[in-house]
MIZASE-285573 format. One record per atom (N, C-alpha, C): atom name; y, z, x. Coordinates in steps of 0.2 Angstrom, whole numbers, plus 5000, padded with zeros to 4 digits. Each point is the difference from the previous one (the first is absolute). Layout:
N
  atomo  north    up  east
     CA      Y     Z     X
...
***
This chain:
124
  atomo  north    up  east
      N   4940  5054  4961
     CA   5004  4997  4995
      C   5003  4993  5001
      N   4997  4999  5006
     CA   5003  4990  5001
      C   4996  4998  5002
      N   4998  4993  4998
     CA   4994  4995  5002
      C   5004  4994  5001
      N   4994  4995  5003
     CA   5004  4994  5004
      C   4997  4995  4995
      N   5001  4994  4998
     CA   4996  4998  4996
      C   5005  4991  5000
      N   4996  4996  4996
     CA   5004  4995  4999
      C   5004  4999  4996
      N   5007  4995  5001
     CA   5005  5003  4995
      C   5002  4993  4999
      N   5003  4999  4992
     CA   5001  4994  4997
      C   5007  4998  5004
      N   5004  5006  5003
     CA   5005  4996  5003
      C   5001  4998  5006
      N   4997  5002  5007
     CA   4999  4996  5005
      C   4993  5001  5004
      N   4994  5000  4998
     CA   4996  5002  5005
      C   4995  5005  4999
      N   5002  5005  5006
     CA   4998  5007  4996
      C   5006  5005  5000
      N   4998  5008  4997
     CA   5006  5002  4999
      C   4997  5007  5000
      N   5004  5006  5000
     CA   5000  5005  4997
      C   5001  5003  4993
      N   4997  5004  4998
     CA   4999  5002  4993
      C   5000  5007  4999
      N   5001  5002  4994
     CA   4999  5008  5001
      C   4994  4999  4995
      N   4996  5007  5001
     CA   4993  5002  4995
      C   5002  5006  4997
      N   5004  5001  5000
     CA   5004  5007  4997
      C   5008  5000  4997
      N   5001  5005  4996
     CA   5010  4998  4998
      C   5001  5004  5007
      N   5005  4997  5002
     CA   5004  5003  5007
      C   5009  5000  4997
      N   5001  5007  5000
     CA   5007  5002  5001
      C   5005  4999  5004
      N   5007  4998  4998
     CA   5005  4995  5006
      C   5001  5007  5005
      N   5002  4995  5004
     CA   5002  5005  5006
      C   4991  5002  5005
      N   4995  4998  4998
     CA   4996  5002  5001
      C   4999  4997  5007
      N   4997  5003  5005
     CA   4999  4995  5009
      C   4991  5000  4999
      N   4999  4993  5000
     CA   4995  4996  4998
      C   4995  4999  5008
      N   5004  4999  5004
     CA   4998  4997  5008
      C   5004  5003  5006
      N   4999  5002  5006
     CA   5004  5001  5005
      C   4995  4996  5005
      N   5002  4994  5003
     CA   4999  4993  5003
      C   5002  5004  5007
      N   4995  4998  5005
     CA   5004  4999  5008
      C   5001  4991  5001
      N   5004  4999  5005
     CA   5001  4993  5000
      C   5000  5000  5009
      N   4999  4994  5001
     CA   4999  4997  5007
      C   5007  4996  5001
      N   5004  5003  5002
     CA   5006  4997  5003
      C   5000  4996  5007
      N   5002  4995  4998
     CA   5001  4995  5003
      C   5008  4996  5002
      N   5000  5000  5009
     CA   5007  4998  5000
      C   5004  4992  4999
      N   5007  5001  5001
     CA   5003  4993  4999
      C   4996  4994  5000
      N   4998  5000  5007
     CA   4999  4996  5004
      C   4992  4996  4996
      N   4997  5003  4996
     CA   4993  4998  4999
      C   5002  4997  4993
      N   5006  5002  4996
     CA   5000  4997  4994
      C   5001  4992  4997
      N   5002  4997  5006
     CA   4999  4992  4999
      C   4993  4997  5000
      N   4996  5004  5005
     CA   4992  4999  4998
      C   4995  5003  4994
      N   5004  5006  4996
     CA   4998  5002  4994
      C   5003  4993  4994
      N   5006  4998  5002
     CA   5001  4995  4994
      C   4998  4996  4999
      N   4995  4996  5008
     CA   4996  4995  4997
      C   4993  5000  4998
      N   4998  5008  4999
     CA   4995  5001  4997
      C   4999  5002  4989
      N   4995  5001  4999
     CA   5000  5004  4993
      C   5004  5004  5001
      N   4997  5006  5004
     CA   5004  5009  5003
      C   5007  4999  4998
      N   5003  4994  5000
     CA   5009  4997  4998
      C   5001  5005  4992
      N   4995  4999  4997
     CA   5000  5001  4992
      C   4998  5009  4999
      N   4998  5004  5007
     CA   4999  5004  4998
      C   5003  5007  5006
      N   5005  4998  5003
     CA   5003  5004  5006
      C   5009  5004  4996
      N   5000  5004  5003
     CA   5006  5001  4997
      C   5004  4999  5004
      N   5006  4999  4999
     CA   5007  5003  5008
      C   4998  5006  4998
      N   5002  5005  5008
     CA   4999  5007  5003
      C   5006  5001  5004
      N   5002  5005  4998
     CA   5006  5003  5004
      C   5007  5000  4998
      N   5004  5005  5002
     CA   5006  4998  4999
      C   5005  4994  4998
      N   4998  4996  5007
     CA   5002  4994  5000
      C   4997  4992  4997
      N   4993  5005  4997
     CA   4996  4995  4997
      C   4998  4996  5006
      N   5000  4998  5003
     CA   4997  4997  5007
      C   4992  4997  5002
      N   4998  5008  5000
     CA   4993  4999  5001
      C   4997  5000  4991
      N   4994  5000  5002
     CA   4996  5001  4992
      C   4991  5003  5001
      N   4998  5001  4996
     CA   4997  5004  4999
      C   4992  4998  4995
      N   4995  4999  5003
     CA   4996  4999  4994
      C   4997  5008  4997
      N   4999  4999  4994
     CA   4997  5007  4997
      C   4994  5001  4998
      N   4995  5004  5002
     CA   4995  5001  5000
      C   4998  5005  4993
      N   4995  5001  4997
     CA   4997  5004  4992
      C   5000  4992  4998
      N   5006  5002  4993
     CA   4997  4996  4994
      C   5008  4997  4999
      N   5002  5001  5005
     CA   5011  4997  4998
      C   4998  4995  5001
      N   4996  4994  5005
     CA   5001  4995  4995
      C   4997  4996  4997
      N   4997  5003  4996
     CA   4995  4997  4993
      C   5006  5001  4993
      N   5004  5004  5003
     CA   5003  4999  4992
      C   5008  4996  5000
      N   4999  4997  4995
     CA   5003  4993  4996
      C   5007  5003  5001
      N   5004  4994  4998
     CA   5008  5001  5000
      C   5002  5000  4992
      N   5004  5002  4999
     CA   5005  4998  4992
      C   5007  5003  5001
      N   5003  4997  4998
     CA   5006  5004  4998
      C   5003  5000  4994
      N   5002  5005  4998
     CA   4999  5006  5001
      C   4992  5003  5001
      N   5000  5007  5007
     CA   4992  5000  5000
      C   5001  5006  4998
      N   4992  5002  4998
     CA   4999  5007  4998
      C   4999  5004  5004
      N   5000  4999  5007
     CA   4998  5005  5006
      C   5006  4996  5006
      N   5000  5004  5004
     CA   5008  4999  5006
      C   4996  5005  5008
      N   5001  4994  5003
     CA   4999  5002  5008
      C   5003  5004  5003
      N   5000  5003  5005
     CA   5005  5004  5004
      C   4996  4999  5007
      N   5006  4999  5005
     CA   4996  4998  5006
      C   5003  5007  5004
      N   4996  5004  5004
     CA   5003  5005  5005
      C   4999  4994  5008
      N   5004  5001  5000
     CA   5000  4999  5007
      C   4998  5004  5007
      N   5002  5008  4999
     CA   4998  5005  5006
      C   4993  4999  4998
      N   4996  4999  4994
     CA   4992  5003  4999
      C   4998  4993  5001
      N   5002  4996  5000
     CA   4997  4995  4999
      C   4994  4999  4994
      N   5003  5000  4995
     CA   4998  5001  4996
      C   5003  4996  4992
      N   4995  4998  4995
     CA   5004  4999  4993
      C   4997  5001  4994
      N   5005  5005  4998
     CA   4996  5002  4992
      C   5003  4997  4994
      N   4995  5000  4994
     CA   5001  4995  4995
      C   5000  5006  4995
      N   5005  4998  4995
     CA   5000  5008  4996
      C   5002  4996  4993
      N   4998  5001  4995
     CA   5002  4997  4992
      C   5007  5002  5000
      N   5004  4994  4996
     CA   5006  5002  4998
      C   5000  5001  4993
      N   4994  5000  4996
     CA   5000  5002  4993
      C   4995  5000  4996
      N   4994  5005  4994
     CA   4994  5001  4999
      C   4997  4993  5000
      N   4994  5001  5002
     CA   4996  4994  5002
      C   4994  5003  4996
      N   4999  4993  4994
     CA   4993  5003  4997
      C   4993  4996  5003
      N   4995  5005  4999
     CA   4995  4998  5001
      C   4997  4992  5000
      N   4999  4998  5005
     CA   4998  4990  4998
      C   5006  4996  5005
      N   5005  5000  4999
     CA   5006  5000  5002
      C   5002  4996  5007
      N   5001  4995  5001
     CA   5000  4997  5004
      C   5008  5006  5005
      N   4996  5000  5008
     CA   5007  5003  5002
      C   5005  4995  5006
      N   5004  5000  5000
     CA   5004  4996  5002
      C   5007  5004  5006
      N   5003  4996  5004
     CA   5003  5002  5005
      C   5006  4993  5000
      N   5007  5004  5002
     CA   5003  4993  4998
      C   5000  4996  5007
      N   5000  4996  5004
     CA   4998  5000  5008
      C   5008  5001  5003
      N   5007  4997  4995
     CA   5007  5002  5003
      C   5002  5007  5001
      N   4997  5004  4999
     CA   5001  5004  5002
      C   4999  5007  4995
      N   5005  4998  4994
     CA   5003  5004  4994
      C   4996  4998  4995
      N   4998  5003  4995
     CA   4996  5000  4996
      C   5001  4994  4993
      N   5009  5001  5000
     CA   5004  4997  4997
      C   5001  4995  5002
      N   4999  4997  5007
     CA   5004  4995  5004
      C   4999  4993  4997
      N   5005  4996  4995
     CA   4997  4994  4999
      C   5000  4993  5002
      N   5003  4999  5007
     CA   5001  4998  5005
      C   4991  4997  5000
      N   5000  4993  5000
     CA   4992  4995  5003
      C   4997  5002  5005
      N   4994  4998  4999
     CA   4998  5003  5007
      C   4997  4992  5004
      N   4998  5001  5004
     CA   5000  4993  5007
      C   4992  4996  4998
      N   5000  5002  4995
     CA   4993  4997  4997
      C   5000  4999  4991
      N   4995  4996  4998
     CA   5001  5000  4992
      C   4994  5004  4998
      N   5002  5005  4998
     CA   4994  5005  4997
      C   4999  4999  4993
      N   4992  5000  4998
     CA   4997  4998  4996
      C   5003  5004  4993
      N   5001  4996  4994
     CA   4999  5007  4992
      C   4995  5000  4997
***
């Protein structure tokens, strides 16, 4: 139900090939956690644009492995992350029906609605 493909708004992206229903959990992602101490050498890389903060204290950070980061940012977005920290783990779930073709997006602050900039200028 989700293909990867190129996307007129940054690059490439995730799409749905089918109508997907809200609420629905699209991906459940393992991530490679990585601590405090390495994330000054992840800023001067690309990986800067694609790690999240991990933990409580946001501290360390995490890169995710599947398809979390192939998909695009908007806000308001159509899908919303959720980080577990014991599983080390993140799942991407629709916050509302998603038709078939459909570009899928994630908002990267956090909250779906967050409309707070983000640390880069993303394409429209």
């Amino acid at each position: 139900m989700l293909e990867m493909r190129e996307s007129s708004t940054h690059g490439r992206g995730m799409f749905a090939t089918e109508d997907i229903p809200a609420g629905f959990l699209l991906e459940v992602a393992p991530v490679i956690v990585l601590p405090a101490k390495d994330r000054p050498l992840l800023d001067q890389t690309l990986l800067h644009d694609y790690i999240f903060e991990w933990g409580e204290d946001r501290e360390a950070c995490a890169m995710a492995l599947g398809f979390v980061p192939v998909y695009n940012h908007r806000s308001p977005s159509n899908c919303e992350y959720e980080m577990d920290y014991a599983e080390k783990i993140i799942r991407i779930r629709t916050v509302r029906p998603i038709a078939a073709g459909e570009e899928l997006f994630i908002n990267y602050n956090g909250d779906f609605d967050d409309p707070r900039p983000v640390w880069f200028a993303p394409s429209e």
